[in-house]
N, C-alpha and C positions, 0 to 999 in steps of 0.2 A: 755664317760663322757660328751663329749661334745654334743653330741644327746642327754643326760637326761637333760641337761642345757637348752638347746632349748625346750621340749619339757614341759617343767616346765614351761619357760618361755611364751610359747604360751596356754599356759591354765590359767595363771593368764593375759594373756591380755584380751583372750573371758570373765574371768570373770570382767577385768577390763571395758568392752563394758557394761557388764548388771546390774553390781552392781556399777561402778563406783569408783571402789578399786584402788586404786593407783594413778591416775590422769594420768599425760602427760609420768611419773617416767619410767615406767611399760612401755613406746613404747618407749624411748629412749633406753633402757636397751634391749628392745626385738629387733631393730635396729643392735645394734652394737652385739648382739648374732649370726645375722645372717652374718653381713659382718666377723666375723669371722669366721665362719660356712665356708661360700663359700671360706675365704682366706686360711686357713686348707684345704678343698678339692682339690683347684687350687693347692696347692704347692705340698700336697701329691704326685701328678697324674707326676710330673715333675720330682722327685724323682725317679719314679719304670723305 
């Protein structure tokens, strides 16, 4: 779920690069997808 979140979210930012869709919105948003991305991974791995 969270990898289709990311990867959603990285395809409206390249389209944010070339059409200008979303403004600054769309990298904040795309920011905090990833430090949660990596905070998810880190925690998993500490768990097993």
């Amino acid at each position: 779920m969270l990898l289709t979140i990311a990867v959603i979210l990285a395809i409206l930012w390249l389209l944010g690069f070339i059409g200008g869709i979303g403004g600054s919105l769309i990298h904040i948003i795309l920011v905090i997808a990833v430090i949660v991305f990596v905070y998810n991974f880190l925690t998993s791995r500490r768990r097993v």
